[in-house]
NUSEVO-331491 format. One record per atom (N, C-alpha, C, O): residue in one letter; x, y negated, z. Coordinates in steps of 0.05 Angstrom, whole numbers, plus 5000, padded with zeros to 4 digits. Layout:
! NUSEVO-331491
AXYZ/...
***
This chain:
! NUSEVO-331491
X218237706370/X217437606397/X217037306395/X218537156383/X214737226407/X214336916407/X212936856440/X210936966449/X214736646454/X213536636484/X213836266479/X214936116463/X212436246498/X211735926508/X211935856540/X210435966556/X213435726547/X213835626569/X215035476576/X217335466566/X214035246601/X214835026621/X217535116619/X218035356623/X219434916610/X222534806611/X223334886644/X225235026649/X221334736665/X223634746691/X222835076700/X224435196714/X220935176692/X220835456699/X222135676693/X222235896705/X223335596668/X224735786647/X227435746662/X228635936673/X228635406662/X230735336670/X231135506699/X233535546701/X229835626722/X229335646746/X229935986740/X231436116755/X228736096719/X229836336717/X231736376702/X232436606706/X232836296688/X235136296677/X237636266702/X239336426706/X237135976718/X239335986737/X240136276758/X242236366767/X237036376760/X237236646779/X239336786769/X241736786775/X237636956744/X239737206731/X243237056728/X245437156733/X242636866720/X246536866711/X247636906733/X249936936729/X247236916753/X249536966781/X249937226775/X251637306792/X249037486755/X249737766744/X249937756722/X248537936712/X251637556702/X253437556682/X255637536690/X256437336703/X257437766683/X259137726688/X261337506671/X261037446647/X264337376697/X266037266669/X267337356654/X268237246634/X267637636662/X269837706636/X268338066630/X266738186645/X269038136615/X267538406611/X268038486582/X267638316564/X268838756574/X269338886557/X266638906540/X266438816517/X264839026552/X262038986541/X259938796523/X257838746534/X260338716503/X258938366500/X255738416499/X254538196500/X254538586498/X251738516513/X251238496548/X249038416556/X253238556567/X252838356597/X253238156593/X252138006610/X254537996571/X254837756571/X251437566562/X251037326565/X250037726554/X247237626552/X245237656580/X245137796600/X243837456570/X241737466593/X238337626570/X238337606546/X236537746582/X234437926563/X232837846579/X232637836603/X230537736547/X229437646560/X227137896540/X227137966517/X225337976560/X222938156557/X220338166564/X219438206586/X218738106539/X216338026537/X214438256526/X212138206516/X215838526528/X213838746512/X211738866532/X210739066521/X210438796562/X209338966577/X207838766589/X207338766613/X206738506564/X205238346589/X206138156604/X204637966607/X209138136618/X209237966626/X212137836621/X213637976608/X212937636627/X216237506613/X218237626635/X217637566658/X219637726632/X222937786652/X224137726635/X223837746611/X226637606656/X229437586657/X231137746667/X230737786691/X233437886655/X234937996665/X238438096659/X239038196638/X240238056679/X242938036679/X244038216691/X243138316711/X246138276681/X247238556691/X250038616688/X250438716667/X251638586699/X253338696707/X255738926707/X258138966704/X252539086714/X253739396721/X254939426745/X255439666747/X255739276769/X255639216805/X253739046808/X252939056831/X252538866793/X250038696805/X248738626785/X249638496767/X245738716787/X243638626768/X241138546781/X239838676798/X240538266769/X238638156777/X236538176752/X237138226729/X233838126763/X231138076745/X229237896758/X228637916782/X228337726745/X225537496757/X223937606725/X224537716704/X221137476740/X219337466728/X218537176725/X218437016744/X217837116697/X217236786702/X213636756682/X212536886664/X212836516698/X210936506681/X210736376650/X212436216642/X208236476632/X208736296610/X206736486583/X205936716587/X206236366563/X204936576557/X206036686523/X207336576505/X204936876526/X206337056508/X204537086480/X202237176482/X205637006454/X203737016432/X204137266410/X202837366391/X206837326425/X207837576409/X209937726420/X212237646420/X209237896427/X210638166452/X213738296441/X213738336417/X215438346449/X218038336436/X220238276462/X219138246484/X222638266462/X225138266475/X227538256452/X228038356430/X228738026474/X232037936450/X233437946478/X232437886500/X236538056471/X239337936479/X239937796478/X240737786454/X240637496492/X241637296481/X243737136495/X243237076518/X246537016481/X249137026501/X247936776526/X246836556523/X248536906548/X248336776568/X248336436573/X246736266583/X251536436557/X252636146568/X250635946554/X249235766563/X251136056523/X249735876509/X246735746510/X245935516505/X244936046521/X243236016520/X242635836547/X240835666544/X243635836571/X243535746589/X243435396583/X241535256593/X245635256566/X246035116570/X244634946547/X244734696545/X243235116533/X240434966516/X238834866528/X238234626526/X237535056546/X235535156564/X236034886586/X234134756595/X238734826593/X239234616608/X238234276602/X236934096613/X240134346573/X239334056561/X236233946549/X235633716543/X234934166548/X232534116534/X230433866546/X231033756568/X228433796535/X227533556546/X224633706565/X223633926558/X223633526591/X222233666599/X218933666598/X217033546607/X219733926577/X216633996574/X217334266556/X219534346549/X213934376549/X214234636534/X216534766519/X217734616504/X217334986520/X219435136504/X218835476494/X218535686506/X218635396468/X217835546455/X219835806434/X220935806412/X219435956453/X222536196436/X221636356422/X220236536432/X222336356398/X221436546381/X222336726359/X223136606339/X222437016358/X225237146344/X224237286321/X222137406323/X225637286297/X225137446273/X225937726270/X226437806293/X226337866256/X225938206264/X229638166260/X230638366270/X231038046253/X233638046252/X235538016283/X237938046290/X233037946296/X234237836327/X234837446323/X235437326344/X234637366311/X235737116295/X233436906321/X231036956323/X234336746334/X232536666361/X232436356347/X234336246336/X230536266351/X228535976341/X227635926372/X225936056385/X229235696382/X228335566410/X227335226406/X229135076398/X225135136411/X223834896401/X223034806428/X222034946446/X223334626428/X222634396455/X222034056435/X223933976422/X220333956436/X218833696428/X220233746399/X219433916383/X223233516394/X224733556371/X226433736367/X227133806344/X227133826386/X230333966388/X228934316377/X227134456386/X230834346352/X230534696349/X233534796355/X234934596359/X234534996356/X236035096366/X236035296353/X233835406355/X237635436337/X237435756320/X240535896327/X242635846315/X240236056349/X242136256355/X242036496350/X239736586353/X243536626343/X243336966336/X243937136361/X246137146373/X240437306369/X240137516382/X241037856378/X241137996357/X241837956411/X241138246390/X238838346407/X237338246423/X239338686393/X236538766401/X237638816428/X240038856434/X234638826451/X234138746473/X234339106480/X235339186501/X233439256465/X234639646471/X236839676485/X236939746509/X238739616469/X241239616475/X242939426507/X245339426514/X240739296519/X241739196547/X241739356569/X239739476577/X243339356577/X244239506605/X241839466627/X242839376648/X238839526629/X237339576646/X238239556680/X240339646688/X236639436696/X237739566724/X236539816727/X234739926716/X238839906752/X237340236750/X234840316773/X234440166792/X233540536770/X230940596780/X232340646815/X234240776822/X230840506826/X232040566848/X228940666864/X226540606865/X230540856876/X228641046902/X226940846933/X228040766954/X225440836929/X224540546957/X223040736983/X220740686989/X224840997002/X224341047006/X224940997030/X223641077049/X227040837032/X228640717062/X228140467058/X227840347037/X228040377080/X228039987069/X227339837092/X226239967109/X227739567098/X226339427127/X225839147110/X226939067090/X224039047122/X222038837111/X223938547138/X224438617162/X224338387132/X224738127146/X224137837132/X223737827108/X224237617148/X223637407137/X225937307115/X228337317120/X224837197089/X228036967072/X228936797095/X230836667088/X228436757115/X229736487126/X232136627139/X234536567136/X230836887157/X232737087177/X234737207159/X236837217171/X234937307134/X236337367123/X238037277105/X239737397093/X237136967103/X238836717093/X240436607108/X242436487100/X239736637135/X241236517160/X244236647166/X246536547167/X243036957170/X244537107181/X246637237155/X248537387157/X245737137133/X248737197114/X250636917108/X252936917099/X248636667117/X250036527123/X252436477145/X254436337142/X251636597164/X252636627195/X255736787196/X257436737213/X256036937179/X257537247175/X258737197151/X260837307147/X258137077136/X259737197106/X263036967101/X264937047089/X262836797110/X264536697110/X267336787121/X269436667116/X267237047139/X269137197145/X269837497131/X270237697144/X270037467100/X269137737095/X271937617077/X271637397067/X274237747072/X276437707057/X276237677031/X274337777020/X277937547018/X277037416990/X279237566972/X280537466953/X279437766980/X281537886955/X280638156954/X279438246973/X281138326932/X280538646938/X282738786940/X282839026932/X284738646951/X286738896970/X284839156984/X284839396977/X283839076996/X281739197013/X279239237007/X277939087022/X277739396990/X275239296985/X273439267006/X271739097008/X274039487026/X271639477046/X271039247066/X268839197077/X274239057068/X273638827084/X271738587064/X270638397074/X271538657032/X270438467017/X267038547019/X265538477001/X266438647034/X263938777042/X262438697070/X263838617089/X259938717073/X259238707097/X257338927109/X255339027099/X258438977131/X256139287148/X252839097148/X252138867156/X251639297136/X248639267147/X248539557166/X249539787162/X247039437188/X247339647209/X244139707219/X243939507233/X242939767220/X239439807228/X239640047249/X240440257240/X239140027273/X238840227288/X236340107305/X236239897318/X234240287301/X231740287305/X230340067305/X228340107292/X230339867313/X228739547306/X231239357302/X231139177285/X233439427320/X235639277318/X236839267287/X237239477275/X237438987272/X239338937250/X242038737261/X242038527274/X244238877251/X246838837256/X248138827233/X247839017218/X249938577225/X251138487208/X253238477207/X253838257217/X255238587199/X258938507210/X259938467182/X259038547161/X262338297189/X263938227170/X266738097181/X266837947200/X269438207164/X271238207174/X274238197146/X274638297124/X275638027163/X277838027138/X280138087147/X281838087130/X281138177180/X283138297193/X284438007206/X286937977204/X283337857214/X284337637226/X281637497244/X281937287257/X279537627241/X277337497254/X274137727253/X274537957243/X272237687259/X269837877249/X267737747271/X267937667294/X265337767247/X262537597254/X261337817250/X261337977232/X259537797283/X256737957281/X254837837279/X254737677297/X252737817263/X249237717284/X247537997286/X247938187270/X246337987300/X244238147314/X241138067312/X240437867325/X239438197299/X236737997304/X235438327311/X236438557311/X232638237318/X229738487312/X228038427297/X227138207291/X227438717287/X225738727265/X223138777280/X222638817304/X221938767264/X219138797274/X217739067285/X215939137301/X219739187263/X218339537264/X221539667266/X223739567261/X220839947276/X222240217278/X223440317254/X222440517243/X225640197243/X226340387220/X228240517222/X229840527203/X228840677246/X230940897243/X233140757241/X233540517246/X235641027228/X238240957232/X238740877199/X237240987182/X240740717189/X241240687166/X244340467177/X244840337197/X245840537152/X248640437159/X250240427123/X251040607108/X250240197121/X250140067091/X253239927081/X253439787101/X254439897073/X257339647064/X255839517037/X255239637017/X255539317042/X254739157024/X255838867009/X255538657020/X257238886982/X258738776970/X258738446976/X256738316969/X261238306990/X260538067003/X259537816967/X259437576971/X259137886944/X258237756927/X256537846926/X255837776949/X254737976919/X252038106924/X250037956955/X247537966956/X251037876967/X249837726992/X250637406987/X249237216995/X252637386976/X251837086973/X249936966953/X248336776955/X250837166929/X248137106914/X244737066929/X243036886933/X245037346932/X242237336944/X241237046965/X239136916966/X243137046976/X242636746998/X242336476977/X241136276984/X243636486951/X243336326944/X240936316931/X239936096932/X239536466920/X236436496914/X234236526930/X231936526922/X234836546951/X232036616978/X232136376984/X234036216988/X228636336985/X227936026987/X228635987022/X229035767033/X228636107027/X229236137066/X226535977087/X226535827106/X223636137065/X222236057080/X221436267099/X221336497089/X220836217131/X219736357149/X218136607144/X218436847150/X215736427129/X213536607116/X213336777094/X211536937090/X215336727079/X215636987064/X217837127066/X220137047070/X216537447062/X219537687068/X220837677042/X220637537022/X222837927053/X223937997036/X224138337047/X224138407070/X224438517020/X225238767029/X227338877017/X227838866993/X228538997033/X230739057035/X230639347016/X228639247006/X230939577002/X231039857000/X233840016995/X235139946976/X234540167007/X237540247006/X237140526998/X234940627002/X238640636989/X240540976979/X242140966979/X243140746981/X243541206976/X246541276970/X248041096967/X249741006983/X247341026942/X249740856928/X248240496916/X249240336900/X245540496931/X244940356921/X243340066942/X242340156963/X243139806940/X242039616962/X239839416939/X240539246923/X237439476943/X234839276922/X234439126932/X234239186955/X234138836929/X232638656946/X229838536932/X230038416911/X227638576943/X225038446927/X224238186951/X223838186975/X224337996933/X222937736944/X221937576924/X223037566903/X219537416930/X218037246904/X217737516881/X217337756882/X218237296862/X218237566835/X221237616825/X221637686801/X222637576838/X225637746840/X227037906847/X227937856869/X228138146835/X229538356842/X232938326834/X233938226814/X234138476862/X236338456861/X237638726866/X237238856887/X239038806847/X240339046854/X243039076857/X244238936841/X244339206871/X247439216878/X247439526876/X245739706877/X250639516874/X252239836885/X253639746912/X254739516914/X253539936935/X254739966954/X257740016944/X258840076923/X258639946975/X261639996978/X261940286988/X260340307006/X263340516985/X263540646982/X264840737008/X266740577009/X265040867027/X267240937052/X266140897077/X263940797081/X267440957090/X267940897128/X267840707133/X269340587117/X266640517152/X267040177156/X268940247173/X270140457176/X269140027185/X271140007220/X270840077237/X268640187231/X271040117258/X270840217278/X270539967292/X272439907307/X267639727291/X267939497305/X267439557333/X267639367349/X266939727340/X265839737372/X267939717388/X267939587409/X270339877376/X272239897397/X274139727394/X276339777403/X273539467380/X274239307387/X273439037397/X274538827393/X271239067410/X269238927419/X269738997448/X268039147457/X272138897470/X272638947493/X270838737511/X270838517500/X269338737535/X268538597552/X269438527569/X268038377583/X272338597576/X274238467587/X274738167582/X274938087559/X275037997603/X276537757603/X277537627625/X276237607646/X280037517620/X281637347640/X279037047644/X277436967661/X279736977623/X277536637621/X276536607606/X276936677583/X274136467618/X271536467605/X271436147603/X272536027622/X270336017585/X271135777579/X267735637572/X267735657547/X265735547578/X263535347571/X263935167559/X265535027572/X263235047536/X264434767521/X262834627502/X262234757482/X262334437503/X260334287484/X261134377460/X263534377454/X258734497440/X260134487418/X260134347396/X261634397377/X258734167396/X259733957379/X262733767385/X264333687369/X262633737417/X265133647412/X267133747411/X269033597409/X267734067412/X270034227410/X270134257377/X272334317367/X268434227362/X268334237333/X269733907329/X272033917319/X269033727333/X269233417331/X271233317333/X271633097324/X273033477346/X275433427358/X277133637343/X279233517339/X277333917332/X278334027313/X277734007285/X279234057267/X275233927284/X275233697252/X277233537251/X278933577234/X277533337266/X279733147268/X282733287263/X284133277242/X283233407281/X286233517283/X286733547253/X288533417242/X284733777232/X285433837214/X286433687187/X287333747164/X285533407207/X286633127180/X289733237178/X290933227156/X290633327194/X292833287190/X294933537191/X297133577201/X292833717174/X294533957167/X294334037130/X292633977113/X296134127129/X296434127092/X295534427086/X295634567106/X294734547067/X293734787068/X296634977073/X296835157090/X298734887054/X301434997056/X302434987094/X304035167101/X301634837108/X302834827143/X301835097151/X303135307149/X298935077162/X298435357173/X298435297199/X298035467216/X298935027203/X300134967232/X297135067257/X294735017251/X297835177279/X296035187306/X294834947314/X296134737315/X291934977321/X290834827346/X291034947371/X289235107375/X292734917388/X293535047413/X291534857438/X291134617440/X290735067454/X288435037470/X290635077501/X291735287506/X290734877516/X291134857541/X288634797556/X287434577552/X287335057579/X285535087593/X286135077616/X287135287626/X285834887631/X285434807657/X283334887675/X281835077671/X283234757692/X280134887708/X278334627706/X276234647719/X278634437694/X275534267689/X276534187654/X274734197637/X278234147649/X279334097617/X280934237603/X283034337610/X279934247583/X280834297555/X282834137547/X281933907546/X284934147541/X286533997527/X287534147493/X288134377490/X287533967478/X287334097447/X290033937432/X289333697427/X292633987424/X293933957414/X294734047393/X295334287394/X295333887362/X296133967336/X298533777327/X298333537328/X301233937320/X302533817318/X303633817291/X305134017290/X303633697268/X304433737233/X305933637228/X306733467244/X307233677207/X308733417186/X308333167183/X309932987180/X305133167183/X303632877178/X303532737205/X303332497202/X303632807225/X303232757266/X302332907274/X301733127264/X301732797298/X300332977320/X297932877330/X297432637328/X296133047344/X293632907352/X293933157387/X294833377390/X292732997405/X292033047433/X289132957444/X288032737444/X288333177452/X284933047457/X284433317487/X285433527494/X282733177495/X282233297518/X278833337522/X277333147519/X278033567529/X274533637531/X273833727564/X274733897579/X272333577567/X271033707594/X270434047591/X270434147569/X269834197617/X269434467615/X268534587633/X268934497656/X267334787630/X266434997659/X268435197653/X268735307631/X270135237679/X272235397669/X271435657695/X270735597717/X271635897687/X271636137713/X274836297705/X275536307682/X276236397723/X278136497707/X280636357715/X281136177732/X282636547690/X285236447696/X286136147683/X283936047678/X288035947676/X288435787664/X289835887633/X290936097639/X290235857613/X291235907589/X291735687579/X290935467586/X293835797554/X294435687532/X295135777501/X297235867491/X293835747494/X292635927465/X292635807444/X292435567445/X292935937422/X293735787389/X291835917375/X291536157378/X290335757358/X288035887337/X288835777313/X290235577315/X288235857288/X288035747257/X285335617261/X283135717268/X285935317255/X283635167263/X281035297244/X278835407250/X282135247221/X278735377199/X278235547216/X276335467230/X279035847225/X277536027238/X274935917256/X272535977257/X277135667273/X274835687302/X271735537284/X269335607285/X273635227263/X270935117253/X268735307242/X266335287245/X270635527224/X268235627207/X266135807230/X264335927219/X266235817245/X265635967278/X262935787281/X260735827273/X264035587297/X262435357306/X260835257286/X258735167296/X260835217258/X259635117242/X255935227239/X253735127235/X257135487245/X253935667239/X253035737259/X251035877254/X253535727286/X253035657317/X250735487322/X251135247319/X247535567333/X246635307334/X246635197372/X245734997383/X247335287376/X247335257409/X248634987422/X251034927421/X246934867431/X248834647438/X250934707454/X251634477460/X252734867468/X253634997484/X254735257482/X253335457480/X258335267482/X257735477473/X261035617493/X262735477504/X260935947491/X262436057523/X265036227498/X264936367478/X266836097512/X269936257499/X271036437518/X272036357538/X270836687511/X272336937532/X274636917521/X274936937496/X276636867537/X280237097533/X281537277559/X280937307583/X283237357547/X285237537567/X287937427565/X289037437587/X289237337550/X291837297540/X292537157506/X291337167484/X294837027514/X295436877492/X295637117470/X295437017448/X295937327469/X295737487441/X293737667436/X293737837418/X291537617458/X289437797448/X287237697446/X286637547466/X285237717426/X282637617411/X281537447434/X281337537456/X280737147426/X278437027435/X275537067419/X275137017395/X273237187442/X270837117428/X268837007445/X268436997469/X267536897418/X265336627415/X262136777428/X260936867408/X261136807445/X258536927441/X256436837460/X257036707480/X254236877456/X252236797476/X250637157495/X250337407492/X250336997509/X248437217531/X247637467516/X249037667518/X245837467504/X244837707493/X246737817472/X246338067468/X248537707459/X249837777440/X249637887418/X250338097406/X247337547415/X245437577379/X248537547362/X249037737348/X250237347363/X252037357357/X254737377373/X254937357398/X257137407350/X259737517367/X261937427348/X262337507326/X263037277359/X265537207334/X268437197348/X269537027362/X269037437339/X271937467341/X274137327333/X274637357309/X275737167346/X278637107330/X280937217343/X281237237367/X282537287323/X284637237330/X287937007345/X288836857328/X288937007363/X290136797363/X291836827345/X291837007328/X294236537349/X297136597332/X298836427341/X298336187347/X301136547343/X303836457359/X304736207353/X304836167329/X305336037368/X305435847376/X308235697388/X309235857404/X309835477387/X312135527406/X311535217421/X312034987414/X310335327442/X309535027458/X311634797464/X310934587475/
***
């Protein structure tokens, strides 16, 4: 195999695929990235075996062929090289010759047979949306999706499609983010768990422009994503999601209106002065025109007070500050409405139509 190609283009696909090398793995060909030049055109591709990516890059090809070659290393040639042409080229041993101006580079390939392929997937279900809408909205949601696999299914997020409507949930048993958008078209019912690494990736490669889609294709056991000349494949999570509806009550004592920059501005602050080890509450005293916001630590205390549109009863309520920030952060509304019932049952974040919905939990407090 002998290919030729632009340094930052190569570099650009190389960064794609490694987000499906894995770090540790019994296997030592996942630990390569393959690169395949026998059909015409150059791919990249990384795999896993739960997540495999492929790009297509440009460049041209003088001699048709495919090598295995270890990820890290190759990555970090590929990094340092100087910018211009790069020229890779392999002997029937697998034995890889990488040349950029001075620099040669001779690493030992294997054969490119033996790589774990992504698998053929069926594109018979699928909904088409914009990279920006679906960069947004895994930005919006994923940050509430639990970081351990006690649970796998909370390390997951619902894709929900019921007839134009797409619904996103994610949840770690202390909080849960919806967004809501429309699709353009009618695609039926479909109901997905989709691996919360598998979506960050993806967000981290979608250019998040307006104008170009992305499509989605789902099965059984399987979630594709095609955008640009990149494919992404995952395995689903396997099971029952939650039962989020029924806990999505429309009940509330108080309803709370509040700038939201300054209700963020003002729990940014507080958090100077909490240690990760405290855990300590921002406790919310609601009045009928103010907010009052008190945090009390090891390090001091802070007291701040917010104007408000208040309907409702008066409260006093304790949140884990990250919850509410990470809330407000992906919020673009200048303005934004807090429902409660009671100091121990869920406050949520939502607007009118209820594109989004963010549930928290409170936590006990001793005023």
């Amino acid at each position: 195999m002998k290919i030729i190609c632009q340094k930052d283009i190569l570099q650009k696909g190389v960064n794609i695929v490694s987000k499906a090398v894995p770090s540790k793995t019994t296997m030592p060909i996942l630990e390569c990235i393959l690169l395949d030049a026998s059909e015409g055109q150059i791919k990249l591709t990384a795999n896993d075996m739960e997540l495999g990516i492929e790009t297509k890059i440009n460049g041209e090809i003088e001699d048709p062929g495919k090598v295995a070659l270890d990820a890290k290393i190759f990555s970090e040639i590929v990094r340092r090289l100087p910018d211009n042409d790069v020229t890779i080229e392999t002997d029937n041993n697998f034995n890889t010759l990488i040349t950029c101006e001075k620099a040669k580079f001779n690493i030992p390939g294997k054969e490119g047979s033996d790589f774990a392929y992504l698998p053929e997937i069926e594109k018979d279900h699928y909904i088409s949306l914009s990279q920006f809408t679906l960069k947004e909205i895994i930005r919006q949601t994923i940050f509430s999706i639990a970081d351990n696999e006690n649970n796998r299914m909370m390390s997951g997020e619902l894709i929900e499609i019921n007839g134009s409507e797409l619904r996103i949930v994610s949840l770690d048993g202390h909080r849960i983010s919806i967004r809501k958008v429309e699709l353009k078209d009618d695609y039926g019912q479909m109901k997905v768990v989709v691996p919360g690494k598998t979506l960050g990736e993806v967000a981290k490669i979608l250019s998040g422009d307006a104008e170009s889609e992305v499509l989605m294709f789902f099965t059984k056991n399987h979630v594709l994503f095609e955008f640009d000349d990149t494919t992404v494949v995952s395995r689903l999570i396997e099971g029952e999601y939650f039962k989020i509806n029924q806990m999505l009550s429309g009940d509330y004592e108080t309803k709370v209106q509040i700038n939201k920059r300054e209700l963020a501005s003002c729990i940014d602050r507080a958090t100077l002065l909490v240690k990760e080890s405290d855990k300590k509450p921002i406790i919310m005293n609601v009045l009928d025109e103010l907010m009052e916001l008190k945090l009390v630590s090891s390090i001091g205390s802070l007291n701040e007070e917010i104007l408000i549109t208040k309907s409702g009863k008066d409260i006093m309520i304790g949140f884990n500050p990250k919850f509410l920030m990470d809330a407000l952060r992906v919020i673009d509304d200048e303005e934004v409405t807090l429902y409660m019932v009671n100091p121990k049952a869920p406050c949520f974040i939502k607007d009118k139509k209820e594109s989004y919905i963010y549930l928290i939990l409170p936590v006990n407090f001793i005023a």
